[in-house]
N, C-alpha and C positions, 0 to 999 in steps of 0.2 A: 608465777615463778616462786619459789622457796630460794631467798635473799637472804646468806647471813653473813651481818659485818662484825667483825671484832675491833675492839674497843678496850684496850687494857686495862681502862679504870675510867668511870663518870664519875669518879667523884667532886671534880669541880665546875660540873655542869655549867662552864662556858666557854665561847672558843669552839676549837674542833668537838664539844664536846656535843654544845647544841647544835652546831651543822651536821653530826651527826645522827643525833635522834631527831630532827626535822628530816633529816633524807629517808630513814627507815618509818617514820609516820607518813610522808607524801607518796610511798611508795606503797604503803599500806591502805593508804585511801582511793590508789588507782587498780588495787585486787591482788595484789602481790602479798607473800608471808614476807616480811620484812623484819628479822631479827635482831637486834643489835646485843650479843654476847660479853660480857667481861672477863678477862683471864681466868678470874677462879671458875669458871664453865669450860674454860677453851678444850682439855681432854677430852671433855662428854662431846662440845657441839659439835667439834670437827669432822667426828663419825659422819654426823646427819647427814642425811641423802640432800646437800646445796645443790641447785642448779648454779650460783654464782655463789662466791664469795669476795667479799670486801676487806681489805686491811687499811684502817685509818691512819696508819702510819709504820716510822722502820723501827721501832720498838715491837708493833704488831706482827709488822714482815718477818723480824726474824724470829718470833717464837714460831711461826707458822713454820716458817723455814726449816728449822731444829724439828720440829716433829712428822715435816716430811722434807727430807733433806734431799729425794731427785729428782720429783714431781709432786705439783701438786694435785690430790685426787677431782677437782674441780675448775672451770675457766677460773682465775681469779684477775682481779681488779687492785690496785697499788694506789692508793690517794694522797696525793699530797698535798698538805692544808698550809703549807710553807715552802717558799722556794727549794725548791728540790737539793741545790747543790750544798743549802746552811745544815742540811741532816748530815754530814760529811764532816767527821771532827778534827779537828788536828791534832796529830800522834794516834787518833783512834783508829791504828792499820788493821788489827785481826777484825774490826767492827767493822769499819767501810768496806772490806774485802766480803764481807758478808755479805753486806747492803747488796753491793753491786752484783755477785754469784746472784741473789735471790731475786733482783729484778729483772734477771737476766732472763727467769722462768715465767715470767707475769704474761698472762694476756692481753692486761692492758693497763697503763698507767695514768692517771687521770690528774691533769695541774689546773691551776685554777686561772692562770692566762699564757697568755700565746707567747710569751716570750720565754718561756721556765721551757718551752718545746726541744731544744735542742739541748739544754739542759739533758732531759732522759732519752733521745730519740737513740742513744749511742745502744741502749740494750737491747734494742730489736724486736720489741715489743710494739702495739699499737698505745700511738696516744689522743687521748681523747681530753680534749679543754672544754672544760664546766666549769664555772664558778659558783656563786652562791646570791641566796636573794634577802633580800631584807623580811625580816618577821612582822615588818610595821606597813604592808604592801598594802591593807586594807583601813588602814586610817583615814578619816574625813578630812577633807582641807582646814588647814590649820586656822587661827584667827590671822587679823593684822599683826604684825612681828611685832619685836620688840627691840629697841638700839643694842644690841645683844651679840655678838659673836660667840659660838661653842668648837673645842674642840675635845672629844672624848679617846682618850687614848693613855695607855698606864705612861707614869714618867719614867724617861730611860732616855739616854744619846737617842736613840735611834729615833723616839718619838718626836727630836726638833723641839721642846717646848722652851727650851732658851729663846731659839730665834725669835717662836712668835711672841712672846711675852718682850722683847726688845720690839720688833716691829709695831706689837699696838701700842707701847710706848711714844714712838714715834708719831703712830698714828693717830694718836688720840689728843694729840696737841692742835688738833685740827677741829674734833671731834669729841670734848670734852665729855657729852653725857653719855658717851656708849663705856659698854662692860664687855670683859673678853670673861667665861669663864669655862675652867678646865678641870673636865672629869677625867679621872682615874685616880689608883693606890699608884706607891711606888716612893722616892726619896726626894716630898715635895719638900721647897725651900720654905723657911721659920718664914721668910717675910718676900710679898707680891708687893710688885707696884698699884698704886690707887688706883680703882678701876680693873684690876687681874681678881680673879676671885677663885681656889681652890674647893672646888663640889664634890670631890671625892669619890667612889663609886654608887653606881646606881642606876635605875631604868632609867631610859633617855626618852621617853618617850615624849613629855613634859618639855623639856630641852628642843626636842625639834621643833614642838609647835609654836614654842617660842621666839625663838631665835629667829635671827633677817638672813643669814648664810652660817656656812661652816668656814672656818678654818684649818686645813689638815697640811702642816709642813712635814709630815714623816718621811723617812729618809728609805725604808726599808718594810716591804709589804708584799706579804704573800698575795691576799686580796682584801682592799680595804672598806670593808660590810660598811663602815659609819659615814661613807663616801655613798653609794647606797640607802643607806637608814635615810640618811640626811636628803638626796633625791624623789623619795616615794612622798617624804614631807612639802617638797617644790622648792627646797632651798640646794642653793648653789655652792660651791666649793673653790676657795684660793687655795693652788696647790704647788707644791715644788715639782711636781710629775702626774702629768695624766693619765692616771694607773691604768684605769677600764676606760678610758674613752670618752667620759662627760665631758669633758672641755673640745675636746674634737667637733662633739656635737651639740655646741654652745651651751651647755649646762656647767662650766665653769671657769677657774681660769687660772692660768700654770704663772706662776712670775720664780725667778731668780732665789735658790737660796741665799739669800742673804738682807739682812735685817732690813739696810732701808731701801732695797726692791720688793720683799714682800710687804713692808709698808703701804707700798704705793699701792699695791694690789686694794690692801683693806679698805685704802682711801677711796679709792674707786667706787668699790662696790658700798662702802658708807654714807657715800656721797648720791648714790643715784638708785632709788628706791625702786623706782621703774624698770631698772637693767635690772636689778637682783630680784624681780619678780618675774623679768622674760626666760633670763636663765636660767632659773628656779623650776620654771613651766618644763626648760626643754632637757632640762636634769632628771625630774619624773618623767618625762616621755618617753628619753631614750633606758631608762633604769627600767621603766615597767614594760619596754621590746626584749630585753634584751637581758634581763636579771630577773621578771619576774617568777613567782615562784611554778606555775604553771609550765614557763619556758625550759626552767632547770629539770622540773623531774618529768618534762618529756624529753630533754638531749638521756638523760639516766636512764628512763625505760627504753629508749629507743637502741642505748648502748649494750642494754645488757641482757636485750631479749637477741642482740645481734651476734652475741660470744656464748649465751646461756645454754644451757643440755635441753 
């Protein structure tokens, strides 16, 4: 199949940027032309004779949109790499009236879990639920951990990093020699509590093999890949919600937003070296059924050889 996705701009190659050019290389590697285009191509590529085409987002949808405003000359595919209903602005009426006319024409709409489903099921389109797999699928087991907590994620409200920097607070009064530390950019605070350590961005790969579990209290997730990253390494996750399903299937564990309930989570798992390697075990189990990369771009070939010319 002749596969092209539009991509308005790579230029900050992370994010939707790199589950993008991973989906058009694994797509590539199963025999497929798998293109991945950027705006300044989009006049030329559109011509091309696609069997499918891809739009990575409503930025995408609607240039696609504007240059064919009653159909599109191709099945097309609508991805969305964020809950579908935050691309919906407020006051942005002639823009969401767009959105919504142009996914009205989509073949199919693709979110990345089962609950964003009713979300777009109203446009009458096919929706198909994929998510995404971790880049670190092929890593060796890590060594013995280290008293180490991570959680990678930029600072913002949404990311929670108040709470958890109060909870290991709490919990490290129990648990003196352990470290929480937290990557990302974003408006970190001049001063951490003893023990909090800001690592700022960077590959995590190091970080996983490290570290005894994750920490992840974010409030707000499309799909959360470090929830993932962190499972293919065999460490486990205290969470405020069981996003994709590890903690269902004993690879981690949900406690209470709030500081000293998630406490109590970290104590747990600080405490008993042997549960955070069982759950660790059955976090990689169910991540590599069920997110590995194999799994994701055969639900994609399967989808899109099922809509394709």
């Amino acid at each position: 199949m002749r596969i092209g996705i539009y991509k308005d701009t790579l230029a900050n190659r992370r994010g939707a940027d790199v589950a993008v050019l991973n989906l058009a290389d694994g797509l590539g590697e199963r025999g497929h032309v798998a293109e991945v285009f950027e705006k300044g191509a989009l006049a030329e590529k559109v011509r091309e004779p696609w069997d499918v085409v891809i739009a990575t987002g409503t930025n995408e949808l609607l240039d696609l949109a504007a240059i064919f405003p009653k159909k599109f000359p191709w099945p097309f595919v609508m991805q969305f790499h964020t809950p579908p209903n935050r691309q919906f602005k407020w006051k942005r009426f002639v823009r969401n009236w767009r959105i919504r006319r142009a996914l009205k024409r989509t073949s199919v709409i693709q979110v990345l879990r089962e609950e964003f489903v009713p979300q777009v099921a109203k446009y009458g389109a096919q929706v198909a639920v994929i998510g995404n797999w971790s880049k670190y699928e092929n890593e060796p087991p890590p060594p013995a951990p280290e008293k180490t907590i991570i959680y990678p994620a930029a600072w913002n409200k949404d990311k929670n990093q108040q709470l958890l920097v109060k909870a290991f607070e709490l919990a490290r009064k129990n648990f003196p020699d352990w470290t929480l530390e937290l990557y990302g950019n974003g408006k970190i605070p001049e001063k951490l509590p003893y023990g909090v350590k800001a690592m700022g961005y960077c590959d995590l790969r190091e970080a996983f093999r490290r570290c005894a579990f994750l920490a992840f209290p974010s409030l707000d997730e499309g799909f959360p890949l470090t929830v993932t990253d962190a499972a293919v390494f065999g460490k486990p996750a205290v969470l405020v919600k069981d996003w994709i399903g590890t903690c269902a299937n004993g690879g981690g564990l949900v406690v209470p937003n709030d500081p000293k309930e998630f406490a109590l989570g970290l104590k747990l798992l600080m405490g008993n070296a042997a549960l955070v390697a069982t759950m660790g075990a059955e976090a990689r189990k169910f991540c590599r059924q069920k997110y590995s990369r194999a799994e994701i771009l055969t639900r994609w070939e399967e989808l899109l050889k099922e809509i394709g010319r």
